[in-house]
Structures are given as C-alpha cells and as structure tokens.
Backbone as JSON, one array per atom type, in Angstrom:
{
  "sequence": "XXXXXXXXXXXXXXXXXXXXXXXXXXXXXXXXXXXXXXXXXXXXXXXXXXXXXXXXXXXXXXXXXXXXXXXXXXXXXXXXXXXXXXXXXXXXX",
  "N": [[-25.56, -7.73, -49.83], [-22.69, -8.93, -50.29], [-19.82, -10.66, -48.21], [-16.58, -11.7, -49.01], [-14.13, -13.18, -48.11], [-10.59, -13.81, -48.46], [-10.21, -12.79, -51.15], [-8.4, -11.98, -52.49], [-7.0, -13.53, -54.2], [-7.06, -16.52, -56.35], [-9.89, -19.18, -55.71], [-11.65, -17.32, -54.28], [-11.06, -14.66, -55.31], [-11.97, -14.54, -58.1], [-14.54, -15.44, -57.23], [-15.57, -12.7, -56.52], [-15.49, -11.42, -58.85], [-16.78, -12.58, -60.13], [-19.38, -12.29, -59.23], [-19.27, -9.55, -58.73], [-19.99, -8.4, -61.62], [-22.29, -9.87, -61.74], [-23.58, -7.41, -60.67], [-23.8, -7.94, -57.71], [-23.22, -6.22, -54.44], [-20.49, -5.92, -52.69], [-17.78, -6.79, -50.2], [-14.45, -6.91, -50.0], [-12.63, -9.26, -48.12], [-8.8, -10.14, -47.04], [-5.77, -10.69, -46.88], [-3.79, -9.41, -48.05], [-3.68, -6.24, -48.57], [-3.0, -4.11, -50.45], [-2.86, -5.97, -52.59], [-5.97, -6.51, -52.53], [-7.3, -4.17, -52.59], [-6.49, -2.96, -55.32], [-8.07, -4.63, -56.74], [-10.63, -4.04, -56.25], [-10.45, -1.85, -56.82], [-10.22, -1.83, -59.52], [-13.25, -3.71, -60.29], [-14.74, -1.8, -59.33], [-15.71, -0.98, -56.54], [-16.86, 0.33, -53.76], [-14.83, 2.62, -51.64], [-14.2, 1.35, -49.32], [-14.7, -1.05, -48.96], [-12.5, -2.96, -49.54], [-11.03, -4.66, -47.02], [-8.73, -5.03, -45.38], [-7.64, -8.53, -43.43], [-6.63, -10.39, -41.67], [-7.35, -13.56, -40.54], [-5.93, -14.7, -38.09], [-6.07, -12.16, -36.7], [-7.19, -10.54, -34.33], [-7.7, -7.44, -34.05], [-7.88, -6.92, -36.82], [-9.97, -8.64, -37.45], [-12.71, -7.53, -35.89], [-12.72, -4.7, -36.89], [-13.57, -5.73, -40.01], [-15.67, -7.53, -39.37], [-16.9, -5.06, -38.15], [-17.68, -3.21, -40.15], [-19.08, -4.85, -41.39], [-21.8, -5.02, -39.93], [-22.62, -2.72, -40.33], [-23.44, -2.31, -43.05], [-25.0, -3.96, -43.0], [-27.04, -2.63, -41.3], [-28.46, -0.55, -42.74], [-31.9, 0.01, -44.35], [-32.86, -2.83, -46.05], [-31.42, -4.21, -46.99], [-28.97, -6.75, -47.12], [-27.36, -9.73, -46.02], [-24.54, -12.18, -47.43], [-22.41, -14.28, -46.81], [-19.97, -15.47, -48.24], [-17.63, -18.47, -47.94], [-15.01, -20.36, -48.95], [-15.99, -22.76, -48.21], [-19.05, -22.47, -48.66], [-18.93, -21.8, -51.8], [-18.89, -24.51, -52.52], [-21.32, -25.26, -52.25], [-22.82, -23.93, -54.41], [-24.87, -23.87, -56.94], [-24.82, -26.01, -59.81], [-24.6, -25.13, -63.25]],
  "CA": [[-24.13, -7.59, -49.8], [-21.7, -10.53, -50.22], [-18.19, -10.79, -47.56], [-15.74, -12.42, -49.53], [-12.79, -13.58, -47.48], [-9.55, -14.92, -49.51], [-10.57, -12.47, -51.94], [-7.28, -11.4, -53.13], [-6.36, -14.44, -55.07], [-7.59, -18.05, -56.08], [-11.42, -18.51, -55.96], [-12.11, -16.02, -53.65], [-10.98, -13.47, -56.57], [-12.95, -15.55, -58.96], [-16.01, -15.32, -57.46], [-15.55, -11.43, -56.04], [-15.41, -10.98, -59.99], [-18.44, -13.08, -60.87], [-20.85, -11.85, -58.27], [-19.7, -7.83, -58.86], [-20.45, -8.72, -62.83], [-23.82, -9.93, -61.75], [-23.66, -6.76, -59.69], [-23.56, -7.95, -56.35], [-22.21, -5.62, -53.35], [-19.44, -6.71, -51.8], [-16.71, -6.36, -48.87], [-13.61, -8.26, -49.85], [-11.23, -9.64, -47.19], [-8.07, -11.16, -47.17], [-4.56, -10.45, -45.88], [-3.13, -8.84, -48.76], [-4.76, -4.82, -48.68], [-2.75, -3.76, -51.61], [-3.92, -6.51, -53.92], [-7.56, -5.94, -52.65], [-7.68, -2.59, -53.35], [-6.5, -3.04, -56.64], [-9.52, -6.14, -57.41], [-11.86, -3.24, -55.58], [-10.97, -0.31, -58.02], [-10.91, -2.55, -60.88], [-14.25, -3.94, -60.09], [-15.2, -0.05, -59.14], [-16.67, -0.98, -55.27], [-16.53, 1.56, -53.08], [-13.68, 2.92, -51.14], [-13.98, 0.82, -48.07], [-15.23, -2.59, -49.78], [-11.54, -3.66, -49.29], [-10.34, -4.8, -45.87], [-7.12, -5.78, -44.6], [-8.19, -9.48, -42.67], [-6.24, -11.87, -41.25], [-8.36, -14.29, -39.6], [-5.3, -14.92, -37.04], [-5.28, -10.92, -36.05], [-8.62, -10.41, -33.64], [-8.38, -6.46, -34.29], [-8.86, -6.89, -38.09], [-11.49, -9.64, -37.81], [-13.8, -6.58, -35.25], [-13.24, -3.84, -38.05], [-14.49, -6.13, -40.77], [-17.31, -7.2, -38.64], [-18.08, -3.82, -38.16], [-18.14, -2.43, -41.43], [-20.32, -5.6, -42.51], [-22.74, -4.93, -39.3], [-22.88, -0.88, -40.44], [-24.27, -2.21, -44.17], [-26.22, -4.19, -42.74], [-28.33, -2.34, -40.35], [-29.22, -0.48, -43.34], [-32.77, -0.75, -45.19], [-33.0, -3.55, -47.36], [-29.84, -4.62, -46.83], [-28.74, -8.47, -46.23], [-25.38, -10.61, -46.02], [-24.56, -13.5, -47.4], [-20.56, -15.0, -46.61], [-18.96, -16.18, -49.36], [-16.44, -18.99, -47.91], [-14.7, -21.64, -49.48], [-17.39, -24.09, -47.95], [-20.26, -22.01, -49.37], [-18.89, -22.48, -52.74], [-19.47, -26.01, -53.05], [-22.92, -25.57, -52.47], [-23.61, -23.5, -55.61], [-25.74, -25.22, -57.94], [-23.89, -25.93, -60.81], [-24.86, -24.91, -64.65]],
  "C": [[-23.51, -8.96, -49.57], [-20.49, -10.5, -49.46], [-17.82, -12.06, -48.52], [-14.49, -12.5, -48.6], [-12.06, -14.68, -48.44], [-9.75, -13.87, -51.26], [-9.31, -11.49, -52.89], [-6.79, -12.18, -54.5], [-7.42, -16.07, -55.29], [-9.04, -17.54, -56.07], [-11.8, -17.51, -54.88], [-11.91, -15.07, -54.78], [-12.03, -13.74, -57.51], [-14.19, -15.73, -58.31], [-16.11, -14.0, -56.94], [-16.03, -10.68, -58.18], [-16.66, -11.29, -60.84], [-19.83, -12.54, -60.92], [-20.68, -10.18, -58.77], [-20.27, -7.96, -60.34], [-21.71, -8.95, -62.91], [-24.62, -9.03, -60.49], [-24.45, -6.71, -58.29], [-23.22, -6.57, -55.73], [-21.65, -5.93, -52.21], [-18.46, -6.09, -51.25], [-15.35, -7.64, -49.27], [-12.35, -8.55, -48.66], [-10.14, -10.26, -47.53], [-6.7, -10.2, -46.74], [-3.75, -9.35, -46.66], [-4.05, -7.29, -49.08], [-4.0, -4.02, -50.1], [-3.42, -4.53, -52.93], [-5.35, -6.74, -53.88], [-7.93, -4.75, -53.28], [-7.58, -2.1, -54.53], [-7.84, -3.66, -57.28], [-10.57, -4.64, -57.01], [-12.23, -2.2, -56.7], [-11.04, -0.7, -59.56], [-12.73, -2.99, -61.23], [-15.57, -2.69, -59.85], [-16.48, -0.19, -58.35], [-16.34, 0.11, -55.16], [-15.56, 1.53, -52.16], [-13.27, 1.63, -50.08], [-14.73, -0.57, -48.21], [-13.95, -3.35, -49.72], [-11.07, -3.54, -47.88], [-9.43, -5.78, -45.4], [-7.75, -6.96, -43.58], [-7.46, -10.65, -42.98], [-6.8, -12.25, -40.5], [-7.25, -14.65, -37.87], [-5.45, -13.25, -36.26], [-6.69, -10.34, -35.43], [-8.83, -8.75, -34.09], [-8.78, -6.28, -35.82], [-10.0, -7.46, -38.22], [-12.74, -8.62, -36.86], [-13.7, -5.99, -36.24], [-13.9, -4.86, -39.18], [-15.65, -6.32, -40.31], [-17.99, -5.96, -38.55], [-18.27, -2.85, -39.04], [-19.47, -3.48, -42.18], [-21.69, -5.39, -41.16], [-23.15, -3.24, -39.75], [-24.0, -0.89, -41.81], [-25.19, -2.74, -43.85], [-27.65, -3.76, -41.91], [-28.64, -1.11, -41.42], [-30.42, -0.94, -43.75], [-32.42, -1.24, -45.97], [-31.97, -4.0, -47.56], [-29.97, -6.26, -45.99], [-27.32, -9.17, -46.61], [-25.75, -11.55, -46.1], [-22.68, -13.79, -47.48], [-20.38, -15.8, -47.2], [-17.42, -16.47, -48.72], [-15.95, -20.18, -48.86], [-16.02, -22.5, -49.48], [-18.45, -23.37, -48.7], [-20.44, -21.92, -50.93], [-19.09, -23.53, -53.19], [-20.73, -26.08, -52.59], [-23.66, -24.59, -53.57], [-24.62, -24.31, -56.5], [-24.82, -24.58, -59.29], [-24.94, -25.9, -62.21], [-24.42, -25.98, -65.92]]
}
C-alpha cells in the first residue's frame, strides 16, 4: 500500500494516478476530501482510500494513521509514503 499525501492536486495527483495504473493500493491524503474522493472513484479505490488530512489538524493526522496502521497489520501487507521528498529519489527512465 502506498500513503499519498497532497494527493488532490499537483504531483501528488500525478503519481496517485501512476502508481493505481501500475495497480498499486493506495490511501490518498490531502486537505481537500471532495476532490479526493472524486481522484478515488475515478481511480476505483475503495471507499475509505480517501482521507480528509491536514497536516496542521492533529485529529486528522491520528485517523489517517490509523487507517494506514489497520492495512497494515494485515498479511502481506506493507507501506511505502509517497512524499514530495520520496519523489526525487525515483530512478528516472
């Protein structure tokens, strides 16, 4: 599973779109929950793959955490956080 934060707009959208294409599963964050949920049902995650997260608002940043600690204590299940910074270490094509 991939957290995307910023994933409403800008590259955060742009790579939420890349990774579900090379079907990833992903959690997208970002402040805007209407235009997530749109990218979510376009992309056709599942219901609760979009979460409302402003990094300034401590009770959104616990529910995301604890929807990405719930997939992960699944089997076979692993996270990787897709931020800004972790983009520039792609390897480029």
């Amino acid at each position: 599973m991939v957290v995307i934060r910023g994933a409403s707009s800008g590259l955060g959208e742009a790579t939420a779109r890349y990774l579900a294409q090379h079907g990833a599963k992903l959690v997208l964050g970002a402040r805007r929950l209407g235009r997530l949920q749109a990218i979510a049902k376009e992309l056709s995650l599942v219901n609760d793959a979009a979460v409302q997260t402003d990094v300034t608002q401590y009770a959104q940043v616990t529910r995301t955490a604890a929807l990405v600690a719930a997939y992960t204590a699944l089997p076979g299940r692993t996270t990787w956080p897709a931020t800004d910074e972790t983009l520039m270490m792609w390897p480029q094509r």
